[in-house]
Each structure stands twice: as structure tokens, then as C-alpha cells.
C-alpha positions in Angstrom: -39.2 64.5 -16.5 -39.5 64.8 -13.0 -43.1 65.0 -11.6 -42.7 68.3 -10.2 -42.1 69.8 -13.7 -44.2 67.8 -15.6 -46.9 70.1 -16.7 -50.6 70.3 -15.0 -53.9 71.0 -16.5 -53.4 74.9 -15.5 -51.2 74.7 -18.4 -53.9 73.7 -20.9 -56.1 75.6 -23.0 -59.8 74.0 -23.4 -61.0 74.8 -27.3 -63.4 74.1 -29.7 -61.8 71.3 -32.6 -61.3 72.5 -35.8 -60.7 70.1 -39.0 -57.3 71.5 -38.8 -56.8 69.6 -35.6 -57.7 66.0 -37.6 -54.3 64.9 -37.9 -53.4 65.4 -34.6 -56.6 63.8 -32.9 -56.7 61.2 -35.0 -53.0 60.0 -33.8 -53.7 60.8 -30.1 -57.2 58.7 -30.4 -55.1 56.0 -32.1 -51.7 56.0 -29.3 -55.2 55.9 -26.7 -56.1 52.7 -27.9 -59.4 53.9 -29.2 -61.4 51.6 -31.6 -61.5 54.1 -34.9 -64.9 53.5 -36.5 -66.3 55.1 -40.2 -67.9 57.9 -38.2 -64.4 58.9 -37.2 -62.9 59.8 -40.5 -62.7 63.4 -41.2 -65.4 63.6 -43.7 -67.9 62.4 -41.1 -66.5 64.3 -38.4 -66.8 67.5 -40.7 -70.6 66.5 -40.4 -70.5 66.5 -36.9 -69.7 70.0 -36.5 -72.1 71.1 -38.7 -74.4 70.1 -35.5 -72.7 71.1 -32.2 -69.3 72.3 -32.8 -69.4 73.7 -29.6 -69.3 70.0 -28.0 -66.3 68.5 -29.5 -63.0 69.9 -27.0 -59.8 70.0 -27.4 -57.0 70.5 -24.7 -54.1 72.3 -26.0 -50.4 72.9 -24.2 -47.6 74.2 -26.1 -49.5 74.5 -29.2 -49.8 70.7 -29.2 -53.2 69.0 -28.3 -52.5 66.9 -25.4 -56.3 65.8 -24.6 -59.6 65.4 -26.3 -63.6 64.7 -26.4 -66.5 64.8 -28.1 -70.2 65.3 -26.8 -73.3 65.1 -28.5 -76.7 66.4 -27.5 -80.1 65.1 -28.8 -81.9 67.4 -27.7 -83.2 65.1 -24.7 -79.5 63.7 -23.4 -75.9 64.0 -23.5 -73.3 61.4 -24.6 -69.9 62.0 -24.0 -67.2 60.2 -26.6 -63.9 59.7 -27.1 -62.0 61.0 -24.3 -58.2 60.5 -24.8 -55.2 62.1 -23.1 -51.8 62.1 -23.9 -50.3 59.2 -21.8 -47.2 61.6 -20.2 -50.3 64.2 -19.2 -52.9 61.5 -17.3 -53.3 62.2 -13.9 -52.7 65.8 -14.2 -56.3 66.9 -14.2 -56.1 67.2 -18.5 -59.7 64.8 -18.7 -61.0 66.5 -15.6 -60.7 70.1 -17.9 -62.2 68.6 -20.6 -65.0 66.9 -18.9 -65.6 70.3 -16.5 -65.9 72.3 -19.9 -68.0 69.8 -21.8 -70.6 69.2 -19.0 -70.9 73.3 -18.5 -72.1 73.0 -22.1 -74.3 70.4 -21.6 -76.3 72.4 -18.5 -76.1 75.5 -20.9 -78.4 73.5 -23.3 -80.5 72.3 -21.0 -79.4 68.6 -20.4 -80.3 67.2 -17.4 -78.2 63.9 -17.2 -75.2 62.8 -19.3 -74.6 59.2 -20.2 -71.6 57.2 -21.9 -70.0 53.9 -22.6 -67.4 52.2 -21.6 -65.6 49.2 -23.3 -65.8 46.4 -20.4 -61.8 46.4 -19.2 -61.4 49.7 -19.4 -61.0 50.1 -15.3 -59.3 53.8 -15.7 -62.2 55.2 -17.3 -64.6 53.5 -14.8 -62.9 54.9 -11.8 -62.0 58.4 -13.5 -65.8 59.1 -14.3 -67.1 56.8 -10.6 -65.2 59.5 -9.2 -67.4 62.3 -11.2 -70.4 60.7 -10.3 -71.7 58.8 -13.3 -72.7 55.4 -12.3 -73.5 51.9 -14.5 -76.7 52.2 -15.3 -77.5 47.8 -15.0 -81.3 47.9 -16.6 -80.2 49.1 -19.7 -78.1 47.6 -22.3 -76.7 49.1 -25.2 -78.2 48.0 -28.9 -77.3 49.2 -32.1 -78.0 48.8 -35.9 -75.7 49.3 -38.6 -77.8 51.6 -41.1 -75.1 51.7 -43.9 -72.8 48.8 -44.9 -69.5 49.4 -43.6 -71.3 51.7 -40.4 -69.6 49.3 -37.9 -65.9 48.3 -36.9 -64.9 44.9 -39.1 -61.6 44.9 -37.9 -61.7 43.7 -34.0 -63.1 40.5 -34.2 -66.5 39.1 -33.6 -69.5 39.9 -35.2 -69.9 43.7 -36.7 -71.5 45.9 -34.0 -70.6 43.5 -31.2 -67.9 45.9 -29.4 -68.9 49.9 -28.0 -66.6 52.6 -28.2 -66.5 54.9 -25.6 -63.9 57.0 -23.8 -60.5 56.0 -22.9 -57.8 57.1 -20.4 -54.9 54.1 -21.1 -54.5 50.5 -21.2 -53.7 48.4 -24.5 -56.5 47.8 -26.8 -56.4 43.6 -25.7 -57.3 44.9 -22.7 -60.6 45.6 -23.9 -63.7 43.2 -24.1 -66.6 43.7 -26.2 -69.6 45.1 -24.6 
């Protein structure tokens, strides 16, 4: 497809997810490169709606979703997870519609800063949300816990809990370091 025809973000419709969409997300997290943890199988994302539907986007074209993310808001800050676009649909302004949408929301419930993660390689997401603004934040360092055996990816080597998830605009999954 020439670039001229290939479709742009004023295309796209930005919606809530719905379980119906699981199939489909799934397989465009999964063609992304995203690390798929427990808390992404649909059972557990059903529980995630039950909390703030209203922060996990979908860009649709066509009928087909060609873009997604999650946000999450603890009352205090917002995360933003799992961002993935269709690779024929990067650079056409499908993330920047998603993000636009999701950080409205954010303001809307009164969040004053937004934060993320971003596995260390990952050099299109860096410069995609540079560009927006966010910055590395150097005195702080992620931690985490497992609280339930089986909570954390065993299936990308190292220790469990060593490697982040975070969004993801291209690049092959060895590409990736753990952060």
C-alpha cells in the first residue's frame, strides 16, 4: 500500500474494550512483542473492568482494532500499560489517539502526573512518549512482589519478577532487556 493511502488516525475510532475484544487484543499484544503475564488473561482482565473500564482503549478502523492501552488510576497516579499498534498503522498518529484519549481521562479524575515503564531496549517507546513529555524518572527504581504463586512471567528467563512490562510500539521481543 502506498503511503498516501495507507490509513491515518482520522480513520480510527477511540472506544472503551469490551471482553468481546479479548481475542483480538490478545493477538495484537502478542504480534507487538508484549511480555503476556497472568494478569493478562481474560479472567483477570474481566476484573480489571470491574474498576475503571473507562481506562482501557481501544482504536478501531474497519471494524478491526488496529491499536490499544490500558490505564489504571489509584486514586493518587496514573499508569499507562500496554500500548500496542498494529505494525502497518505505526507512525500514523494511532498511539498518539489513544494516549490523547487516555490522559483526558486521567485529568477528568483528577490525576495530576502519569507514570509508566518501559522495558530497557525499547527505543520507540522512549522516543514516542520523550516526545509527549514524560521523562525517566532516575531516583526511582521499580520493585515488585509476587503476591500469588504463578503472579509473575516464568517464561523469559532470569529470575521471576526480574523483567517490567510496559508499553510497546515495535521491535522483536530479544530486543528487550530486563529492567
Amino acid at each position: 500500500m502506498d503511503d498516501a493511502d495507507r490509513p491515518t488516525a482520522a480513520s480510527v475510532a477511540v472506544r472503551e474494550f469490551t471482553m468481546a475484544d479479548y481475542a483480538a487484543v490478545d493477538e495484537l499484544w502478542r504480534r507487538a512483542g508484549l511480555w503476556m503475564r497472568p494478569s493478562d488473561r481474560p479472567e483477570r482482565l474481566a476484573l480489571k473492568l470491574t474498576r475503571d473500564p473507562d481506562l482501557f482503549l481501544v482504536a478501531e478502523s474497519g471494524g478491526r482494532i488496529v491499536g490499544v492501552t490500558m490505564g489504571g488510576w489509584d486514586g493518587r497516579r496514573a499508569y499507562i500499560y500496554h500500548l500496542a499498534v498494529e505494525p502497518e498503522r505505526r507512525r500514523r498518529g494511532v498511539a498518539s489517539r489513544l494516549i490523547d484519549e487516555l490522559e483526558a481521562r486521567f485529568r477528568a479524575k483528577g490525576a495530576l502526573k502519569a507514570k509508566l515503564q518501559i522495558v530497557e531496549g525499547n527505543d520507540a517507546s522512549i522516543a514516542f512518549f520523550s516526545a509527549r513529555g514524560y521523562e525517566l524518572e532516575r531516583v526511582c527504581r521499580p520493585w515488585g512482589k509476587e503476591l500469588v504463586p504463578g503472579g509473575a512471567p516464568d517464561d523469559l528467563g532470569g529470575a521471576p519478577g526480574d523483567h517490567c512490562g510496559g508499553p510497546d510500539l515495535g521491535g522483536a521481543p530479544g530486543d528487550r532487556e530486563p529492567c
